[in-house]
VOPAGU-2260 file (C-alpha; in pm, 1 decimal, decimal comma):
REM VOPAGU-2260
SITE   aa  ch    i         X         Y         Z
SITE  UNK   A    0       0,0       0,0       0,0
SITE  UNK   A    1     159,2     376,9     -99,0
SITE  UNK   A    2     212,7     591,4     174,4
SITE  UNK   A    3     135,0     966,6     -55,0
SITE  UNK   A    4      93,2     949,8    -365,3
SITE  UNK   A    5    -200,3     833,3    -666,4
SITE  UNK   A    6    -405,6     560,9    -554,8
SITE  UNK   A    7    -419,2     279,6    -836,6
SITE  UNK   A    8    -808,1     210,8    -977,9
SITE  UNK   A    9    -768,6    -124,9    -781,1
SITE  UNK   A   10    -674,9      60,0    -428,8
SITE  UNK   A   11    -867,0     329,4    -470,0
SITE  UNK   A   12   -1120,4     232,7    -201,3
SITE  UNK   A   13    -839,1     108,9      -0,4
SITE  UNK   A   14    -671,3     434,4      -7,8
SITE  UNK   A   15    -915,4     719,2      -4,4
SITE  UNK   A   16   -1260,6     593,1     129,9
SITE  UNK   A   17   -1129,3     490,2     470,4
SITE  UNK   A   18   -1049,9     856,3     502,1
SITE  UNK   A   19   -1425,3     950,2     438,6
SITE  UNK   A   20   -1663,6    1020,1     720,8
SITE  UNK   A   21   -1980,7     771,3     690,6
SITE  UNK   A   22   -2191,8     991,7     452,4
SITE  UNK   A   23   -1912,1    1074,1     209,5
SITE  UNK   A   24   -1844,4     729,0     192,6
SITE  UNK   A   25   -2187,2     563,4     147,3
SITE  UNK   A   26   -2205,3     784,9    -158,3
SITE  UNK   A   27   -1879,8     752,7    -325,3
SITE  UNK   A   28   -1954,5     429,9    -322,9
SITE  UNK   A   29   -2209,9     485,1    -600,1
SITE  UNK   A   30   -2110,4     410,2    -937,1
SITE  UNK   A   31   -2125,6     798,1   -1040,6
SITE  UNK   A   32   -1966,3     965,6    -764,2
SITE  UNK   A   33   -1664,6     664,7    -781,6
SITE  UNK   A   34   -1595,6     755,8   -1124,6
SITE  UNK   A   35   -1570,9    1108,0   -1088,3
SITE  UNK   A   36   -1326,9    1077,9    -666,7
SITE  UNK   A   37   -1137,6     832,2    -925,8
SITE  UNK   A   38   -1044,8    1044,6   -1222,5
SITE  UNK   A   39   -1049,3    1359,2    -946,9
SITE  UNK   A   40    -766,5    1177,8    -720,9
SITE  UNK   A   41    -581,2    1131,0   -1045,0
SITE  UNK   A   42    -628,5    1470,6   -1185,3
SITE  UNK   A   43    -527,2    1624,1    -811,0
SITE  UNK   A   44    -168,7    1384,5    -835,6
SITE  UNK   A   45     -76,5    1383,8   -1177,0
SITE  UNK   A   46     173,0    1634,1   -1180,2
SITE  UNK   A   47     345,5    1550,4    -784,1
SITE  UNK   A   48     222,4    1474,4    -454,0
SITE  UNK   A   49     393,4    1867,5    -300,4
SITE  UNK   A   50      45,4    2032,9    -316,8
SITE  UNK   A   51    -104,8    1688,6     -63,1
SITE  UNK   A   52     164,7    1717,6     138,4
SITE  UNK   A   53     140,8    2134,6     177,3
SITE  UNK   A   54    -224,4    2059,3     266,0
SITE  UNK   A   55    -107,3    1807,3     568,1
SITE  UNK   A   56     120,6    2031,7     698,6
SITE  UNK   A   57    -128,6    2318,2     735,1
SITE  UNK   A   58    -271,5    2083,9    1021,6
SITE  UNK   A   59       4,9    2071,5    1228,9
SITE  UNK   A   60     260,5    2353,8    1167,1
SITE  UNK   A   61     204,7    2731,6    1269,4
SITE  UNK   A   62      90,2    2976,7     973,5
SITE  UNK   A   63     265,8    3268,9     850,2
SITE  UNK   A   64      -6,5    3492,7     951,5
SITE  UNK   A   65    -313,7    3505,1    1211,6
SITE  UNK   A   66    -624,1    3425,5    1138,1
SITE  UNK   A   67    -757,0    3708,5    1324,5
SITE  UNK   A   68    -581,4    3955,4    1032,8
SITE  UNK   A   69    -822,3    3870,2     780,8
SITE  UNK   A   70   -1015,4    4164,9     678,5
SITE  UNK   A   71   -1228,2    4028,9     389,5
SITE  UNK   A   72   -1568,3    4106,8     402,9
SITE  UNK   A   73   -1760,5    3918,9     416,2
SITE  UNK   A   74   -1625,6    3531,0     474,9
SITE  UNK   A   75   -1885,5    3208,5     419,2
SITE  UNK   A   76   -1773,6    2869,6     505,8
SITE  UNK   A   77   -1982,2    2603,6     472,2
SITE  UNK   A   78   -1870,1    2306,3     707,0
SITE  UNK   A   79   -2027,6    1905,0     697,6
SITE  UNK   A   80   -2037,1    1814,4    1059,2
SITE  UNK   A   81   -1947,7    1489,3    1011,2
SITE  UNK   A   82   -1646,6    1589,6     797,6
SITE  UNK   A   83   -1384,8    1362,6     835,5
SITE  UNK   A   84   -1073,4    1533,1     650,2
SITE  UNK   A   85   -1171,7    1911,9     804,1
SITE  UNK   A   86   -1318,7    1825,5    1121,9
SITE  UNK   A   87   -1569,7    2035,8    1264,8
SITE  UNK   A   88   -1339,8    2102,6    1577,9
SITE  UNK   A   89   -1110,8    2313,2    1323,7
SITE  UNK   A   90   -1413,4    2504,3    1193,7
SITE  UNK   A   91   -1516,3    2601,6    1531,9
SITE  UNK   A   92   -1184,1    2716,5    1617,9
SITE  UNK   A   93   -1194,3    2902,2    1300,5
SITE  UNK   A   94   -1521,2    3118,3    1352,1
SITE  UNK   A   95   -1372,3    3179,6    1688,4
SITE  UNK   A   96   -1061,8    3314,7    1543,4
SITE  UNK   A   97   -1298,6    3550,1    1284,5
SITE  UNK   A   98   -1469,3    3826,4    1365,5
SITE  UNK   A   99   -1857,3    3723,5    1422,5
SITE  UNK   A  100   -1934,0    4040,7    1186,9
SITE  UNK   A  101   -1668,1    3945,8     919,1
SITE  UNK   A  102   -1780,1    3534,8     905,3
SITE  UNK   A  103   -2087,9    3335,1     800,1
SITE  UNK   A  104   -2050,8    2945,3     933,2
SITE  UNK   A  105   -2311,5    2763,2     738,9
SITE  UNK   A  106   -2302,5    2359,3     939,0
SITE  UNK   A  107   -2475,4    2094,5     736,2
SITE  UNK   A  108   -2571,1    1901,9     997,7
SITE  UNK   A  109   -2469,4    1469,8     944,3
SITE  UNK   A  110   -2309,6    1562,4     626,5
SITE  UNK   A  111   -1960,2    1494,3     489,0
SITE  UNK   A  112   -1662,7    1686,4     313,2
SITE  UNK   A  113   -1830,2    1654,0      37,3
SITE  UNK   A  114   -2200,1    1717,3      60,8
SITE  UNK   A  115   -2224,8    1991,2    -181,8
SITE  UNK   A  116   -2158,1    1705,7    -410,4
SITE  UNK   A  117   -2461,4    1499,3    -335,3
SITE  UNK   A  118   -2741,5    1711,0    -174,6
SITE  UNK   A  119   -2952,2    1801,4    -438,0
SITE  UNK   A  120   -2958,2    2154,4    -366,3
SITE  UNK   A  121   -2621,5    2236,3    -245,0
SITE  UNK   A  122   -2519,5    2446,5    -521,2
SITE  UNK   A  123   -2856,1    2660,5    -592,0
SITE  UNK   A  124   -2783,4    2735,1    -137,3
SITE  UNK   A  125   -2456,3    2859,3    -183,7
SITE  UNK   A  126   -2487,1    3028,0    -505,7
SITE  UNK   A  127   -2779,5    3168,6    -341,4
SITE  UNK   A  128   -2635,4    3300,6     -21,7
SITE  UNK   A  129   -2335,3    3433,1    -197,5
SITE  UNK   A  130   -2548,5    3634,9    -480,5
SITE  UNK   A  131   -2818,7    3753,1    -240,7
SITE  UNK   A  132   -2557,5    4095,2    -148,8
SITE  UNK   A  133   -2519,6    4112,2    -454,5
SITE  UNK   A  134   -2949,9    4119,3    -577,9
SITE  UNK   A  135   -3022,1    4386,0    -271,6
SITE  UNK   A  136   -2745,9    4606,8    -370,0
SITE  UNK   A  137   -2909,8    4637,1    -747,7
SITE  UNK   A  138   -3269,4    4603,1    -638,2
């Protein structure tokens, strides 16, 4: 079994799904949604594995700046609670880092990593919820 780097189509439920909280899993597991984490995972390691590892290192080594600097307005995050590769711990700490004026925490409660992918909706919420400054402002 590889350590880092592309999962083979024979191991790729050996390598990725384990790392899948119950909902993401149960659905990748459908044809669809297989074919498409399969030909993703390849796209995402095709050229090296540096981009993977910068992502695991962002969980355990300090940042170059604080989170408390960021001055975008505003900031939506959308968070599965049952995420199992950004756990909802680190999205807590998060919005307490941001300022509760500056952030917009969305929680899809008993969803996964990626349930924007499979609830049917997803996309029309958060295209929603990002346009809706955006339709007052011209209205």
């Amino acid at each position: 079994m590889r350590i880092i780097g592309p999962p083979s189509h024979d191991s790729f439920e050996e390598y990725l799904v384990p790392m899948f909280s119950e909902p993401d899993r149960r659905k990748c597991m459908e044809p669809t949604a297989r074919m498409m984490l399969r030909e993703e995972s390849e796209e995402f390691y095709r050229a090296d594995v540096e981009g993977h590892l910068e992502d695991a290192l962002l969980a355990i080594i300090p940042w170059e700046f604080d989170v408390k600097d960021i001055r975008a307005q505003p900031i939506y995050v959308w968070v599965g609670t049952d995420d199992a590769l950004v756990p909802a711990e680190f999205n807590l700490y998060m919005k307490k880092q941001l300022s509760p004026d500056n952030v917009h925490f969305h929680f899809k409660e008993n969803s996964g990593h990626f349930w924007w992918c499979y609830e049917e909706d997803a996309i029309r919420e958060i295209l929603g919820t990002l346009l809706e400054p955006a339709v007052h402002k011209h209205s």
